[in-house]
C-alpha positions in Angstrom: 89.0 97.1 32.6 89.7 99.7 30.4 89.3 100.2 26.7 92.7 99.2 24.6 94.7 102.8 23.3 96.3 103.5 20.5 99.4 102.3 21.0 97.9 99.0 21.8 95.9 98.7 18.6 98.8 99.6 16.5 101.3 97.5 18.3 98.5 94.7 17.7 98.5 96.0 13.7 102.5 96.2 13.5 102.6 92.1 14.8 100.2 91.1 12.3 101.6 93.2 9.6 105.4 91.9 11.0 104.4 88.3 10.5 102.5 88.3 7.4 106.0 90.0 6.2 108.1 87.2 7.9 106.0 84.1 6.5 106.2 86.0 2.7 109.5 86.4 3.1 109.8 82.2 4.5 108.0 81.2 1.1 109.7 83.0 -1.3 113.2 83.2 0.2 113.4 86.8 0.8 115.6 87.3 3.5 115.6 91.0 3.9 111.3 90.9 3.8 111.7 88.1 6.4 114.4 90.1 8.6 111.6 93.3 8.3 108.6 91.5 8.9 110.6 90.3 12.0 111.5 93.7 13.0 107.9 95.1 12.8 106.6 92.3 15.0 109.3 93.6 17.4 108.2 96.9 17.6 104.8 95.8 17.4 105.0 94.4 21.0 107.4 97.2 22.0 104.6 99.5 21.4 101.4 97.2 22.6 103.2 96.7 25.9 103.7 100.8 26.3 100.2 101.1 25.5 99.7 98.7 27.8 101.8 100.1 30.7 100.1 103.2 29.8 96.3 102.0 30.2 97.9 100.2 33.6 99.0 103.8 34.6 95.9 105.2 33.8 93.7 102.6 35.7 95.7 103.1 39.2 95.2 106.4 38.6 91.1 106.0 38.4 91.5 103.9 41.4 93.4 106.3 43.2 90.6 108.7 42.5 87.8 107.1 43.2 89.0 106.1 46.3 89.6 109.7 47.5 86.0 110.1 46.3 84.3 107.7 48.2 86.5 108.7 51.1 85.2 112.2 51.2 81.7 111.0 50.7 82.3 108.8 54.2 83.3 111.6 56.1 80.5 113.9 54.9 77.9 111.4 56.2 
């Protein structure tokens, strides 16, 4: 497995920040904060599961590469 990008760590950061807005906004009746912190979390996970698709992407392709590798390493034996 892969090490988490970017995306992922700030998609992570932009969910926490979302619902730390949303419960703030709960307790002191501040709808607009709450309908924010709602949107970040949103776009938190929007962007964590890019970063994810994009480590995914990036995996297959390691795979891919290794495999032509070992392949040539076989037929050179």
């Amino acid at each position: 497995m892969s090490i988490f990008n970017d995306d992922e760590v700030e998609g992570k950061y932009e969910q926490a920040k979302g619902t730390v807005k949303e419960k703030v906004g709960e307790v002191t009746g501040n709808e607009r904060l709450e309908a924010e912190g709602e949107a970040d979390h949103a776009a938190g996970e929007g962007q964590e599961t890019w970063g994810k698709f994009k480590r995914g992407v990036s995996d297959a392709v390691d795979s891919v590469g290794e495999a032509v590798s070992n392949t040539g390493k076989r037929m050179n034996d």
